[in-house]
C-alpha positions, 0 to 999 in steps of 0.5 A: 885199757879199761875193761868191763863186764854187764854180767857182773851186775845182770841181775840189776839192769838197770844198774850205772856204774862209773868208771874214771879215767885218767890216761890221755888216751887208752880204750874201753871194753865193756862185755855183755852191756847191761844197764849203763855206764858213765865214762868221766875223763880226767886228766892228769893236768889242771882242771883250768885246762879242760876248756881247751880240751878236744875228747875223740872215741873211735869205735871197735869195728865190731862195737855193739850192744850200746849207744854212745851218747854225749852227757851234760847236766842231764840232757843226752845227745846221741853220739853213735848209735848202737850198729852203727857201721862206719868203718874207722870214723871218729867223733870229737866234742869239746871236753866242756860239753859233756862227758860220755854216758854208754846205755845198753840196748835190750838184748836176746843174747848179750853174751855175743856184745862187746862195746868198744871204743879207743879215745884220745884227749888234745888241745883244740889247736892240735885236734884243728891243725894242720888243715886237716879238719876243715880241707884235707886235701888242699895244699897246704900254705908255705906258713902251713908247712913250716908250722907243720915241721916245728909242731908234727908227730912226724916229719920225713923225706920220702917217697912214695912206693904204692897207695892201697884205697880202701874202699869200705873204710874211704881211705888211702894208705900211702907206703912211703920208703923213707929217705931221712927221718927228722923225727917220729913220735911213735915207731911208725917207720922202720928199717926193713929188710937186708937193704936196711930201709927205713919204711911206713904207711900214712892214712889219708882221706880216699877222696884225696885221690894220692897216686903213686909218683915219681919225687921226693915230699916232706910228709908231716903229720899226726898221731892217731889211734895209734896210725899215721895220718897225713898232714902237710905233704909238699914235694921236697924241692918246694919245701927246701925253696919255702924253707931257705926263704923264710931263713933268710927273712929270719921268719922259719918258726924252728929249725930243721935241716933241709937237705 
């Protein structure tokens, strides 16, 4: 977490400073914006790399007092605008395409603002995956699923207990009682309760229209921001069927245990 403050520099309003990161994700707090602020992102990997890197921000629900604009060789191309109230929506560029210039906008009273945003770094093939970006709610494929298996954050056999649809932020929260858990990258799914349950939530898109049913799934995903968010999902049964076949043929990208 960097963390800023305009009032340390309001008698020059028309300062910039600039700020260097190095985490591959983290977040940016700046209080009472005043003049401007140039966000570089360095990551700690070679500079040979950063063409195949994909940067998205998530703005504070409550971020304000700023526009948010991409930056290359001088030209400013706006990325979010200050007020802008889109509930949970992120923005991804190409690392290449500039890096972030954040610019205060005139205020009565800056000591009510704060603008805010988290961030990520990934490669553009983890940030394209698992056809989320382009279709997310058609099947996915048996080659799909399978990548999905060797290359997800998460990968368990569950099923689904509720869904709650939010509207405002046009999201669905699937709460998933998990049956076997192949692996997680960050603790989204834990025991619970005297039973000893193991249990979490997984975002996915509102219009996806996810209902509560009866079965078991092998859901797969990513990490994101620091939720869950729903990739391949095929019914179990289907997935032990692709799965046996592609292990017969000697064609399964990695192993995992279906049962």
């Amino acid at each position: 977490l960097s963390s800023l403050s305009g009032l340390t520099h309001e008698s020059h309003k028309k300062d910039v400073e600039q700020v260097y990161l190095r985490c591959s994700e983290g977040s940016i707090e700046w209080m009472y914006p005043t003049g401007a602020l140039i966000v570089n992102l360095r990551p700690n990997t070679s500079p040979a790399s950063y063409k195949h890197l994909t940067v998205c921000i998530k703005p504070f629900k409550d971020s304000a007092g700023a526009n948010i604009y991409l930056e290359k060789t001088g030209e400013l191309k706006l990325l979010v605008r200050d007020g802008d109230r889109s509930p949970s929506k992120i923005y991804c560029f190409g690392y290449d395409q500039g890096g972030l210039f954040i610019e205060a906008t005139p205020q009565q009273d800056i000591s009510r603002k704060i603008t805010g945003f988290q961030y990520e770094l990934m490669s553009k093939g983890m940030a394209s995956d698992l056809h989320t970006v382009s279709a997310p709610c058609r099947p996915c494929s048996d080659t799909e699923v399978l990548l999905a298996v060797c290359t997800s954050d998460f990968v368990i056999r569950g099923s689904i207990q509720d869904v709650t649809n939010e509207a405002e932020e046009q999201e669905s929260i699937i709460h998933v009682g998990v049956t076997k858990l192949y692996r997680q990258k960050s603790k989204v799914f834990q025991l619970t309760g005297e039973n000893g349950n193991w249990r979490g939530q997984i975002k996915t898109l509102l219009k996806c229209g996810v209902r509560p049913g009866d079965g078991d799934f092998l859901f797969t995903g990513r990490m994101h921001f620091g939720e869950a968010r729903l990739g391949c999902a095929p019914r179990f049964k289907d997935f032990q069927r692709m799965y046996r076949e592609a292990k017969d043929k000697g064609l399964n990208p990695c192993e995992i245990g279906p049962d």
